[in-house]
N, CA and C of each residue as an Amber inpcrd file, in Angstrom:
protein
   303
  -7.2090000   3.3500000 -53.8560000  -8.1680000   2.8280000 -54.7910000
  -8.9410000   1.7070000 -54.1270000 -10.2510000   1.6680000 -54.1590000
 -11.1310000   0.9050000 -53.9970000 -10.8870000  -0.7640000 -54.7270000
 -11.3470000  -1.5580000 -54.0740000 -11.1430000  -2.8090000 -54.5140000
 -11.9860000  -3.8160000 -54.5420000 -13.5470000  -3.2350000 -54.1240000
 -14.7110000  -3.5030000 -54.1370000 -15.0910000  -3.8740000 -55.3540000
 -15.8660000  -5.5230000 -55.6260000 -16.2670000  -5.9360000 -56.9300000
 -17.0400000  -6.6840000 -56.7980000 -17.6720000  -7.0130000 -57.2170000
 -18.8710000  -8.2620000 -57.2450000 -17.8680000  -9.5590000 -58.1690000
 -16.6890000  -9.2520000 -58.9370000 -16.8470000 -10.1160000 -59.9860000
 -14.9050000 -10.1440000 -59.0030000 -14.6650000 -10.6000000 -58.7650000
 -13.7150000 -11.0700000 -57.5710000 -12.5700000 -12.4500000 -57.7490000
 -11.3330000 -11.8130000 -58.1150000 -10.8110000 -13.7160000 -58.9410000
  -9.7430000 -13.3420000 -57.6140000  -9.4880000 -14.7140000 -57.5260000
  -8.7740000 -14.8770000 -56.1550000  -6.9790000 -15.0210000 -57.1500000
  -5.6260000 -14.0290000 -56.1870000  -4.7330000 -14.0780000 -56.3040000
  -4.1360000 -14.8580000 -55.3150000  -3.2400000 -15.8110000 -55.6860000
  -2.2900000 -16.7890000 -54.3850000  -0.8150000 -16.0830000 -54.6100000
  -0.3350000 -15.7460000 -53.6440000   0.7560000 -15.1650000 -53.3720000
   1.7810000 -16.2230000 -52.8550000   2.5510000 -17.0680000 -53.5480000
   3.3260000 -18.5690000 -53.3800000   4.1150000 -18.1450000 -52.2290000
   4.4550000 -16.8310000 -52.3780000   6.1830000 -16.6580000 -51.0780000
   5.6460000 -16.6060000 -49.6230000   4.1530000 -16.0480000 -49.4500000
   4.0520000 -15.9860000 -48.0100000   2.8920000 -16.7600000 -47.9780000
   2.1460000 -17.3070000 -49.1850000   0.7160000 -18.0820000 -48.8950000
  -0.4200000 -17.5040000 -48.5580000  -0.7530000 -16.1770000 -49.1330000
  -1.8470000 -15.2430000 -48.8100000  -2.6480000 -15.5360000 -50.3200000
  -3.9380000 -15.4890000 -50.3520000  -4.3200000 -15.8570000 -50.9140000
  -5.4920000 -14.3330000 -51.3620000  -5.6980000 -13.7380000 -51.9850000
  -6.4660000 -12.2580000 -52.2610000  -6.8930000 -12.2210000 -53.3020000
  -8.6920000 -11.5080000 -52.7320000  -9.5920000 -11.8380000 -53.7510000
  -9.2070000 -10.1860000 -54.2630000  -9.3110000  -9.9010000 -55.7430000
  -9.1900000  -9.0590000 -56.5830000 -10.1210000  -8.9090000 -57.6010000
 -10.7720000  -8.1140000 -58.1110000 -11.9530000  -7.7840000 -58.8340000
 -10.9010000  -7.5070000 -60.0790000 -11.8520000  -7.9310000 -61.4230000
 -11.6840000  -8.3170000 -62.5000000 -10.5890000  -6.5880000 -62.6790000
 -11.2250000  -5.7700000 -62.3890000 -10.7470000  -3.8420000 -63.0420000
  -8.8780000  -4.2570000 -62.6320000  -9.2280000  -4.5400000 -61.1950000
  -7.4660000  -5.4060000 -60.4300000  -6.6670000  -5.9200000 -61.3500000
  -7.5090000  -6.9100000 -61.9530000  -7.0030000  -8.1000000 -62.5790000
  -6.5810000  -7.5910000 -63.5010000  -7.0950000  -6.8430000 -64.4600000
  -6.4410000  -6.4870000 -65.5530000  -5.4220000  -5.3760000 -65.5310000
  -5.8160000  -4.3440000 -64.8720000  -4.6740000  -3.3340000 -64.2290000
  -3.3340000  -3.8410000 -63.8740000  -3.3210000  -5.2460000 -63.1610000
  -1.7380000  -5.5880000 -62.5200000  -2.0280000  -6.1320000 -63.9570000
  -2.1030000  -7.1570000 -64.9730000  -1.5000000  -7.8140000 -66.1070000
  -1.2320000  -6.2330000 -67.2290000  -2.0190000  -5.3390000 -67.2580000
  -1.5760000  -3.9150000 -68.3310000  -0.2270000  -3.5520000 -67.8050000
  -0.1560000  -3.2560000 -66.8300000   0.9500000  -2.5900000 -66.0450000
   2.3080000  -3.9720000 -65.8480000   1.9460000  -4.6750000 -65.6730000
   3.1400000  -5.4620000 -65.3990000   3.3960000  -5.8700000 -64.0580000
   2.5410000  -5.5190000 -62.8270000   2.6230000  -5.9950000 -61.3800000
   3.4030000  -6.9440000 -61.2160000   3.9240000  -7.4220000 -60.2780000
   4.7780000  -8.2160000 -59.6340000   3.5100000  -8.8400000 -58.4210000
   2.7890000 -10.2420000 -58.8430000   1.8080000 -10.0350000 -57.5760000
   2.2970000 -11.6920000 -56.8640000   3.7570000 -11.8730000 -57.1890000
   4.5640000 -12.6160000 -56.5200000   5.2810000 -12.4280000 -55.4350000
   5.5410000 -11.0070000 -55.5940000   6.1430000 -10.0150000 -54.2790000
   5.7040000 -10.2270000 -52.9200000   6.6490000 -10.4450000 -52.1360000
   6.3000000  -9.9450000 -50.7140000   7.6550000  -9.8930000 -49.8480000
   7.0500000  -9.3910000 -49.0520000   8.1450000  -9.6920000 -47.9240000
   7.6510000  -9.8390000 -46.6370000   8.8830000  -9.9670000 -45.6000000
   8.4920000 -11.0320000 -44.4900000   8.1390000  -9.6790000 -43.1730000
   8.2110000  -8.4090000 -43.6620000   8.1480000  -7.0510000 -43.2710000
   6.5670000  -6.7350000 -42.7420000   6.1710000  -6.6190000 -41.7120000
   4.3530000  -5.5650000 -42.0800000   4.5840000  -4.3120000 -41.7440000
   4.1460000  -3.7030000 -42.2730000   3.5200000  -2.4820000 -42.3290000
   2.6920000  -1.1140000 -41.6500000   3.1350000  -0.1960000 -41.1530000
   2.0160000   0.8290000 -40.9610000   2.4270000   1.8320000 -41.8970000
   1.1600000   2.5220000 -42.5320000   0.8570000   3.2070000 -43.4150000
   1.4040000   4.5330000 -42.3070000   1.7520000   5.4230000 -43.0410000
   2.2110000   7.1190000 -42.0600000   1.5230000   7.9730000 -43.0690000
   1.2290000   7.8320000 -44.0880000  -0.1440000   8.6620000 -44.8010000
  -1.0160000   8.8690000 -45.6790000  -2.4490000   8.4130000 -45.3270000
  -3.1450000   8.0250000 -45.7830000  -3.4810000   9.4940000 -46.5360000
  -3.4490000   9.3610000 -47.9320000  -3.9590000  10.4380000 -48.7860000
  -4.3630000  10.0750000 -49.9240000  -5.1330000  10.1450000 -50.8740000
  -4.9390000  10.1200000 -52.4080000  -6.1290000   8.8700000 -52.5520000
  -7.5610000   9.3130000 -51.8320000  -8.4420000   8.5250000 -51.6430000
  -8.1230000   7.1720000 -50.4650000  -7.4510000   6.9020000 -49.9240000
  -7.0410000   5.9340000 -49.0100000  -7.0280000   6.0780000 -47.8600000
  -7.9410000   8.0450000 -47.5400000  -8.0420000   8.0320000 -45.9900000
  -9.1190000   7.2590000 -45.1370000 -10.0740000   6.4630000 -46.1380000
 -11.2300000   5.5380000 -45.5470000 -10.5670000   4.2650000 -44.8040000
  -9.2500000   4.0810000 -44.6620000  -8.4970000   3.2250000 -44.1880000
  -7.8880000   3.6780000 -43.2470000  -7.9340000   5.0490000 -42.7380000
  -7.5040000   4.8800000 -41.8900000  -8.2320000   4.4330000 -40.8430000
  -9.4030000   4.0860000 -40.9400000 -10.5790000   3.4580000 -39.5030000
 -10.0330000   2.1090000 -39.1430000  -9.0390000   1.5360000 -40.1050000
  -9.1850000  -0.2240000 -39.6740000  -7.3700000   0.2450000 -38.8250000
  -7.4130000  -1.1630000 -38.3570000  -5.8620000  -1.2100000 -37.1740000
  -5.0190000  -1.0770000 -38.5220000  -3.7640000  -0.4200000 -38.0260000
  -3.0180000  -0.0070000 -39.1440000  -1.7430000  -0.4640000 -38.7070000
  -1.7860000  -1.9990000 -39.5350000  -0.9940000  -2.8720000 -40.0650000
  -1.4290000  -4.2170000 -41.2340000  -0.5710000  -4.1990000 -41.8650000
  -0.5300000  -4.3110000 -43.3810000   0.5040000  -5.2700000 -43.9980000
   0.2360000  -6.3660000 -44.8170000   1.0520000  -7.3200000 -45.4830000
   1.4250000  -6.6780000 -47.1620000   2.4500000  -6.7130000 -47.4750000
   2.4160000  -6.3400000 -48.9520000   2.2590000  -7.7970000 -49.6750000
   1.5220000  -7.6100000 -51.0620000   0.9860000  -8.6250000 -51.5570000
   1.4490000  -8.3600000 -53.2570000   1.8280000  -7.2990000 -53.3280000
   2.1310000  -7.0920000 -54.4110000   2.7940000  -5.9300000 -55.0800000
   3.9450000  -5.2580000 -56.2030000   4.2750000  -4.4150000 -56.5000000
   4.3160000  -4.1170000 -57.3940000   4.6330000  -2.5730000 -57.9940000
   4.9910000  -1.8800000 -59.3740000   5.3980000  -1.1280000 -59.5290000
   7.0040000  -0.6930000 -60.0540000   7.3820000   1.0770000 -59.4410000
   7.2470000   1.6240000 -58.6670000   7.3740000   1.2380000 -57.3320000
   7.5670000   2.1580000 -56.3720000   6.3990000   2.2240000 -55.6380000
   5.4500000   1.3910000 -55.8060000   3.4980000   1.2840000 -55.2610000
   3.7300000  -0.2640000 -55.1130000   3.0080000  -0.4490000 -54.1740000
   2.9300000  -1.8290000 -53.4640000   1.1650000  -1.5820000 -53.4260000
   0.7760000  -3.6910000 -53.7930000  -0.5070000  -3.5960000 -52.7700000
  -0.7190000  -4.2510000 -51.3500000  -1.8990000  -4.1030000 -50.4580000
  -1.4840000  -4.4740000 -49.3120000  -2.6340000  -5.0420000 -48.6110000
  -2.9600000  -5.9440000 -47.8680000  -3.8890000  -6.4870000 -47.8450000
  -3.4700000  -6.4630000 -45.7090000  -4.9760000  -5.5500000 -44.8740000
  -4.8560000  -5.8020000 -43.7420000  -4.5520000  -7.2490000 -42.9650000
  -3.4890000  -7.3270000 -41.8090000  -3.3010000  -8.2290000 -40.8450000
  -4.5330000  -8.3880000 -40.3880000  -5.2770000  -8.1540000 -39.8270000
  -6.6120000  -8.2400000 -38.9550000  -7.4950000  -8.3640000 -39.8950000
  -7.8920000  -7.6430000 -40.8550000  -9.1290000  -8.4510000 -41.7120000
  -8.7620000  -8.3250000 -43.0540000  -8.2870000  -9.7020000 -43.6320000
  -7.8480000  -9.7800000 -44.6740000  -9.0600000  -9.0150000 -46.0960000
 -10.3760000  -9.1610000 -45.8370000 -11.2210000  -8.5250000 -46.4150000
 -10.6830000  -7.1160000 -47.1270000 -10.2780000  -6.3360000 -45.9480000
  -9.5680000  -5.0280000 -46.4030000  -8.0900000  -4.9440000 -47.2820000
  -8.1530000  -4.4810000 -47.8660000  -7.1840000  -4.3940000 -49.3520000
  -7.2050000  -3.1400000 -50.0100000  -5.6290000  -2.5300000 -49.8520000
  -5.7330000  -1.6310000 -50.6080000  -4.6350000  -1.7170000 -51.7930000
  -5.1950000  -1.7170000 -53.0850000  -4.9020000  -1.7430000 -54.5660000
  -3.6600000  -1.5650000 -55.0570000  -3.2230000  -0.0330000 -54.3680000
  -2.5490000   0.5930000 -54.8410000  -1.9940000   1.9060000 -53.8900000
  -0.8170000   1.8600000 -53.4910000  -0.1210000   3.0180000 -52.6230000
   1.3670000   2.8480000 -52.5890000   1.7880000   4.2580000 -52.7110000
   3.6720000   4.4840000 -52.8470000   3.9090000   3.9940000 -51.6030000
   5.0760000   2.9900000 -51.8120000   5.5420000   2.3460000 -50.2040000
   5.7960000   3.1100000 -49.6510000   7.0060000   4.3890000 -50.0820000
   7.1990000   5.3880000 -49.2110000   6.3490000   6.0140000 -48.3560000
   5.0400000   6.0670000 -48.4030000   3.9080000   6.1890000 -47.4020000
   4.1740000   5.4820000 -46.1740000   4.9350000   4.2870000 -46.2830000
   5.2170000   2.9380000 -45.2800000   6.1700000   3.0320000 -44.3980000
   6.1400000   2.3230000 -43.0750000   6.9390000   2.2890000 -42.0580000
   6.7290000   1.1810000 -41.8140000   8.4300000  -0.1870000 -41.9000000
   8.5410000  -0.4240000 -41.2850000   8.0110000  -1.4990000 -39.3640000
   7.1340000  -2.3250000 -39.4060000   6.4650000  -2.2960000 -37.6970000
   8.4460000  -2.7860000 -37.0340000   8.9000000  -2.4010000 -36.8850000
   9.3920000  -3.1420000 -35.6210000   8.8380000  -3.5540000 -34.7270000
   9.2440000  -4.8280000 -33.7150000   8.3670000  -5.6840000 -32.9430000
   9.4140000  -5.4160000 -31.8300000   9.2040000  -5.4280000 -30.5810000
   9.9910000  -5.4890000 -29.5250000   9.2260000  -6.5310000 -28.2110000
  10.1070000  -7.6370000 -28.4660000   9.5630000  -8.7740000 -27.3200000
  10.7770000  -8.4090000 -26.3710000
């Protein structure tokens, strides 16, 4: 889901300090539903499949902060350009980055 808005209220995420702008349709969607947009973890992300309108993401570097949850769908806001945000996707889509220094 798209997350494009002109009318844009900024979410602060207290546990990791990310701060994400969300369009009003957002805004009310996580308060109807019940979102968790306190959620995170200390985990990033690569997406393993982009489907269900979310293949326009696959052009950006694919890694990803979760910013927020609901049943089993997390939202996620790109490492590299926080601009990019996607709404809404089943974590199970998700892997995991292990880091190896």
């Amino acid at each position: 889901m798209n997350m494009d808005s002109t009318d844009q209220q900024y979410t602060k995420n207290e546990k990791n300090g990310i701060i994400v702008k969300e369009g009003d349709n957002w805004e009310n969607i996580r308060k109807i539903f019940g979102w968790d947009m306190t959620y995170s973890e200390k985990n990033n992300y690569h997406i393993n499949q982009f489907d269900d309108g979310n293949e326009k993401y696959e052009q950006y570097e694919n890694e990803w902060m979760i910013y927020g949850r609901w049943k089993g769908k997390v939202a996620l806001i790109n490492i590299y350009n926080r601009d990019i945000r996607i709404g809404s996707i089943s974590k199970w889509k998700l892997n995991v980055i292990q880091y190896k220094f």
